[in-house]
ChimeraX commands (.cxc) that place a marker at each C-alpha (Angstrom):
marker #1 position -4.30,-26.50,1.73 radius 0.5
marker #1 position -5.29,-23.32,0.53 radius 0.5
marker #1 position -8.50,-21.30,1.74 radius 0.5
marker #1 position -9.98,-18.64,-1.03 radius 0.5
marker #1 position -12.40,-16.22,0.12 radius 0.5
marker #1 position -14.71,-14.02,-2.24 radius 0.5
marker #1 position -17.25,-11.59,-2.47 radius 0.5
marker #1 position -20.38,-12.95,-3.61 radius 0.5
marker #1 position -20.63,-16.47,-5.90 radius 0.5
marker #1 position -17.05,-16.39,-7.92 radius 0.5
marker #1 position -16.99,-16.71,-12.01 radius 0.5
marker #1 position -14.91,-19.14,-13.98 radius 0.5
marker #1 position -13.24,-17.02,-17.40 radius 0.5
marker #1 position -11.84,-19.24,-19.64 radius 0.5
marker #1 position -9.29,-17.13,-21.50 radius 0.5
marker #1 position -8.54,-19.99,-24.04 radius 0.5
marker #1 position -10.28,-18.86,-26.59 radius 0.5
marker #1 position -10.19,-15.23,-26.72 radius 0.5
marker #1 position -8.63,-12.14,-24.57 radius 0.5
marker #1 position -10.39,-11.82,-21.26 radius 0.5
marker #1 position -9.87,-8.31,-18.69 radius 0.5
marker #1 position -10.61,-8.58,-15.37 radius 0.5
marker #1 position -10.63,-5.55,-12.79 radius 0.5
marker #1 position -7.17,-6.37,-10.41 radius 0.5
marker #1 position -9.07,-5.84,-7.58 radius 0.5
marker #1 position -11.78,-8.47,-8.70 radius 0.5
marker #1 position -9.72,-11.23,-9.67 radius 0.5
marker #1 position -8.72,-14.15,-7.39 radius 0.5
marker #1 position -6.62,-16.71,-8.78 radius 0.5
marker #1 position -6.25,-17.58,-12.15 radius 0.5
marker #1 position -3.94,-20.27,-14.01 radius 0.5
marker #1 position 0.25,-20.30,-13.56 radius 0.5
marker #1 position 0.74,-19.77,-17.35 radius 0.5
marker #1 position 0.47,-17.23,-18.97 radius 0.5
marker #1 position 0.60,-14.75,-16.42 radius 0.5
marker #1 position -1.12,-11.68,-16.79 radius 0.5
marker #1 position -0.48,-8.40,-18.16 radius 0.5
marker #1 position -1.44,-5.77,-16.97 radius 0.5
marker #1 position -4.20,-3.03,-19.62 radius 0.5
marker #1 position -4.14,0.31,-18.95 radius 0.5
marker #1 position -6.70,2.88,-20.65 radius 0.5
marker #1 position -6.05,5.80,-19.22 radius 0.5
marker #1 position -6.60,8.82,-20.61 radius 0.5
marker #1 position -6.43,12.77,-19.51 radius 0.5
marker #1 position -10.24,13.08,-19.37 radius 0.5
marker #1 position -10.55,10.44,-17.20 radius 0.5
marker #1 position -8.87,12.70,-14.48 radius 0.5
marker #1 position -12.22,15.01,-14.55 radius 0.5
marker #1 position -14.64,11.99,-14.68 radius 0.5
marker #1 position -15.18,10.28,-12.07 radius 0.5
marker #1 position -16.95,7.16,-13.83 radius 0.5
marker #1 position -14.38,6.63,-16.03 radius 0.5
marker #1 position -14.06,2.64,-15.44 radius 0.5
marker #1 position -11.07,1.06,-14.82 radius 0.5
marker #1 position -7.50,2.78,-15.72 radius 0.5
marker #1 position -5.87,-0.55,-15.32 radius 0.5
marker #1 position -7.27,-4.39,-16.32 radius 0.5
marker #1 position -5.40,-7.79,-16.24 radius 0.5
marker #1 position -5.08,-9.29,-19.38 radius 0.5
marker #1 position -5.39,-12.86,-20.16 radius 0.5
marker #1 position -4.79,-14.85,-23.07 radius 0.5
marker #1 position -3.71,-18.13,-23.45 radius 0.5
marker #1 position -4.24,-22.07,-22.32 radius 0.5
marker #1 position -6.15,-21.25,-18.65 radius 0.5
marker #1 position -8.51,-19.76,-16.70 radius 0.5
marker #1 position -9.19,-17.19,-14.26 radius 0.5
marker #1 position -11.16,-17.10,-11.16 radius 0.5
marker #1 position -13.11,-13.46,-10.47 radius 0.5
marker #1 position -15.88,-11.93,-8.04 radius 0.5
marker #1 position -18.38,-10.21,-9.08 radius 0.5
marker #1 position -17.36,-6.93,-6.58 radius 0.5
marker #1 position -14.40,-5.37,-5.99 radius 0.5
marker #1 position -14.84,-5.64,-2.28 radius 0.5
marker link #1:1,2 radius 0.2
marker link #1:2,3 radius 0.2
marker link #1:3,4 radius 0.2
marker link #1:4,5 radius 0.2
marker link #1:5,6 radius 0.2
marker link #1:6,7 radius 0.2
marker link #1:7,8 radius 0.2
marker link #1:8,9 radius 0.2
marker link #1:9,10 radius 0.2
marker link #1:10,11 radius 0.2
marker link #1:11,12 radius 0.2
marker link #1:12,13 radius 0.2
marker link #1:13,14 radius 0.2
marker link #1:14,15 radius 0.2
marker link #1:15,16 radius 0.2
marker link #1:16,17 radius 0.2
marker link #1:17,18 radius 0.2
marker link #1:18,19 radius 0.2
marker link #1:19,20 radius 0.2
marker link #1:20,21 radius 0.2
marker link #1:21,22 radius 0.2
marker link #1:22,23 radius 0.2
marker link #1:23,24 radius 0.2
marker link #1:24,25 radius 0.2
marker link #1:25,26 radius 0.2
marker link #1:26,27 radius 0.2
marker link #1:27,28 radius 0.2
marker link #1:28,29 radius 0.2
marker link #1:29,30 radius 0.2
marker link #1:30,31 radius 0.2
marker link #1:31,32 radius 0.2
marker link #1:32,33 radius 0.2
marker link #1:33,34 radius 0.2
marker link #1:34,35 radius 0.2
marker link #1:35,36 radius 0.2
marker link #1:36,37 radius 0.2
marker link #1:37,38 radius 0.2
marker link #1:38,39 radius 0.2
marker link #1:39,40 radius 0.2
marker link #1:40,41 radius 0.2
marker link #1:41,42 radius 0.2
marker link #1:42,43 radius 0.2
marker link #1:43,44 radius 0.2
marker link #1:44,45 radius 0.2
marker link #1:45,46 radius 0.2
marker link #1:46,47 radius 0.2
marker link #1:47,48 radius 0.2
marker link #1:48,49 radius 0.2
marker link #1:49,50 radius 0.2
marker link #1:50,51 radius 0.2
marker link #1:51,52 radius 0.2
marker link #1:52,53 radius 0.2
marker link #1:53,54 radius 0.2
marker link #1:54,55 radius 0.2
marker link #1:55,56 radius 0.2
marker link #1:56,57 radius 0.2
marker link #1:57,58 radius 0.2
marker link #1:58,59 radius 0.2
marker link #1:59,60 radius 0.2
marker link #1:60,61 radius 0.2
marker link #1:61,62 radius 0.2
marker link #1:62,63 radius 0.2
marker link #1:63,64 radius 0.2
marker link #1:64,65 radius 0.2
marker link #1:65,66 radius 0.2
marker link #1:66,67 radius 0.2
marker link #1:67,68 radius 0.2
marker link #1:68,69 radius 0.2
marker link #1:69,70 radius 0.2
marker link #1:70,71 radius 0.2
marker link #1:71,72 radius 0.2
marker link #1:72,73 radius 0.2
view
């Protein structure tokens, strides 16, 4: 048995279809293949700006889906 706990009401990405990112830190389970990789989109400006986004994403693509929250939390 296995007890998942979120922040707020949780999303269902289906990935099939087309590349999906999710925030690592928002994500809570997702399918055993493919596993993710992980995005990064870092760049030196984002150093001075502090609302830069995320400098890394998981990356899905592939037969699955991918549970996420709608905070980071």
């Amino acid at each position: 048995m296995v007890a998942v706990s979120d922040d707020g009401p949780p999303t269902l990405l289906n990935y099939s279809r087309q590349p999906t990112f999710v925030a690592p830190q928002a994500a809570i389970c997702w399918s055993a293949n493919p596993q993710p990789q992980i995005k990064s989109d870092f760049k030196m400006g984002s150093l001075m700006d502090h609302n830069a986004g995320e400098y890394f994403q998981l990356a899905f693509h592939g037969p699955g889906s991918a549970v996420a929250q709608p905070s980071e939390g």
